[in-house]
N, C-alpha and C positions, 0 to 999 in steps of 0.2 A: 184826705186820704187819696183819692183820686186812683187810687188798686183797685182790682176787682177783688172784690169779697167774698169769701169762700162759708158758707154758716153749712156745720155741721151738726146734724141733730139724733138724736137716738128715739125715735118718732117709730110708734107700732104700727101695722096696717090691720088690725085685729078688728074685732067689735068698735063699732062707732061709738063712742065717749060723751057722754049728758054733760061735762062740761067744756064741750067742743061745739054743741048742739048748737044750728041757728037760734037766734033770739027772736023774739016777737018781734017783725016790722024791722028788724036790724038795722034798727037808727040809734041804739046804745051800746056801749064797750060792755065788756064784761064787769062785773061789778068791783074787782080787784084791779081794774084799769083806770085811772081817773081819766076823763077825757081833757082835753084843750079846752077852755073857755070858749077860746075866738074862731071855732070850725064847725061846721056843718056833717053830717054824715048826708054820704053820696049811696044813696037811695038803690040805682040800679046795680051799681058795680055790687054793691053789699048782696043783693037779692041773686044776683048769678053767683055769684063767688060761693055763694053760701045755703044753695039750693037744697043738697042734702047732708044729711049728719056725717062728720067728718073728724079723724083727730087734725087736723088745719082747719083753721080757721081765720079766712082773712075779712078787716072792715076799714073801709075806705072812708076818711075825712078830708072837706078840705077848707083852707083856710087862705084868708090875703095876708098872712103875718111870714115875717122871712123863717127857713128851716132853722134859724140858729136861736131865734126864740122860741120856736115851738121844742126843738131840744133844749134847753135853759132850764123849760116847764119840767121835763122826766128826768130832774137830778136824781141821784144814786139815794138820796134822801127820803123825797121823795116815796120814791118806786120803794125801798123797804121798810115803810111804814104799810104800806101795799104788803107787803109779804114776798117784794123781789127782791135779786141778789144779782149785781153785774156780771154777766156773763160775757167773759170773752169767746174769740172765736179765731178761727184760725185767716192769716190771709196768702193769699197766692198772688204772683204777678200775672201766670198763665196758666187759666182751667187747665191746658192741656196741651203739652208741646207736642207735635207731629200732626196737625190736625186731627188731633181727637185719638191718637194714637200713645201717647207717650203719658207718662207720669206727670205730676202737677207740681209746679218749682213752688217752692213754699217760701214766705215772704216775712212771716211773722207771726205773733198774735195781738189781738187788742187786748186793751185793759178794760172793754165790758161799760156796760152803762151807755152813755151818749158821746157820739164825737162829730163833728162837724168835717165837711168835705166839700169835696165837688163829683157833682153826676154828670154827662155831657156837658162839664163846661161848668155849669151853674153849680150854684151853693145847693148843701145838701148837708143830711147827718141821717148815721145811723144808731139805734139804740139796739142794743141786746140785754135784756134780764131772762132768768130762770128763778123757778122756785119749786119745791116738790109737795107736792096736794098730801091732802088726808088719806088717801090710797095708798099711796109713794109713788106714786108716779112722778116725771119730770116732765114739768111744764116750760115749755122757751117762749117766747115773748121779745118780736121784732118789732122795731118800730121803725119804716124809713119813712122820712121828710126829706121832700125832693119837688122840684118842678112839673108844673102837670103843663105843659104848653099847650094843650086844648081848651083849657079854660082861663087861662091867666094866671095859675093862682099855686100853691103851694099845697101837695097832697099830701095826707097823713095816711101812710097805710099802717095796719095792724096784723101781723102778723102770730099767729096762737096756734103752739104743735103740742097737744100732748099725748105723751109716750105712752106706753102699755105698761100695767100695773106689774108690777113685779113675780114671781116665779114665787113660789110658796115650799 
């Protein structure tokens, strides 16, 4: 890919959401998440990140396995026996032409699920799924695998937005 990514989401600022909620000890994904075998959840990032109830919700794993195995793992398969669906998103060459002034030149879209790239350089992937909860709500579900170069090692961030329940 080696673009910047533009993820666009339709995410409520309403009442904090019970399936947003930190977890106990937030050393486990969500139960509709499968985790990685070969990764660790990273203990402090999880605990800041996810201090209070939130519709985001991010958890950090990391692993020594390269980012293209750990996307291999979240096929489209997978993720919809989960109850996901590939979400594409849109991409941009530049957030923003005129420093911070101008429109965003649009670049394309993905086709959703997992794709392998480069972050600074290094190997990387992103995954995007959505699915919409028993509420109807719309739930999106980031996954980047990328280089953590503080630790050696290969991060898995989890990224979980979900939206406001529908107008009645």
């Amino acid at each position: 890919m080696g673009l910047v990514a533009l993820l666009v989401s339709g995410c409520g600022t309403s009442q904090p959401n019970p399936s947003a909620a930190p977890l106990p000890g937030v050393t486990t994904l969500w139960p509709d998440v499968p985790a990685f075998a070969d990764a660790t959840p990273d203990l402090d990032s999880n605990r800041f990140f996810n201090s209070s109830p939130s519709q985001m919700m991010t958890i950090d794993y990391h692993t020594n396995r390269a980012p293209s195995e750990v996307a291999a793992f979240y096929s489209d398969a997978l993720m919809r026996q989960n109850g996901w669906s590939p979400q594409p998103y849109g991409e941009v060459n530049h957030f923003s032409v005129g420093h911070g002034q101008g429109p965003q030149v649009p670049f394309g879209t993905t086709a959703g699920g997992c794709a392998t790239g480069e972050f600074h350089g290094k190997p990387s992937a992103d995954c995007t799924f959505s699915k919409t909860d028993e509420a109807g709500r719309n739930i999106e579900l980031t996954i980047f695998i990328g280089p953590d170069d503080k630790r050696d090692l290969t991060l898995v961030d989890y990224t979980r937005i979900v939206g406001s329940a529908p107008e009645k």
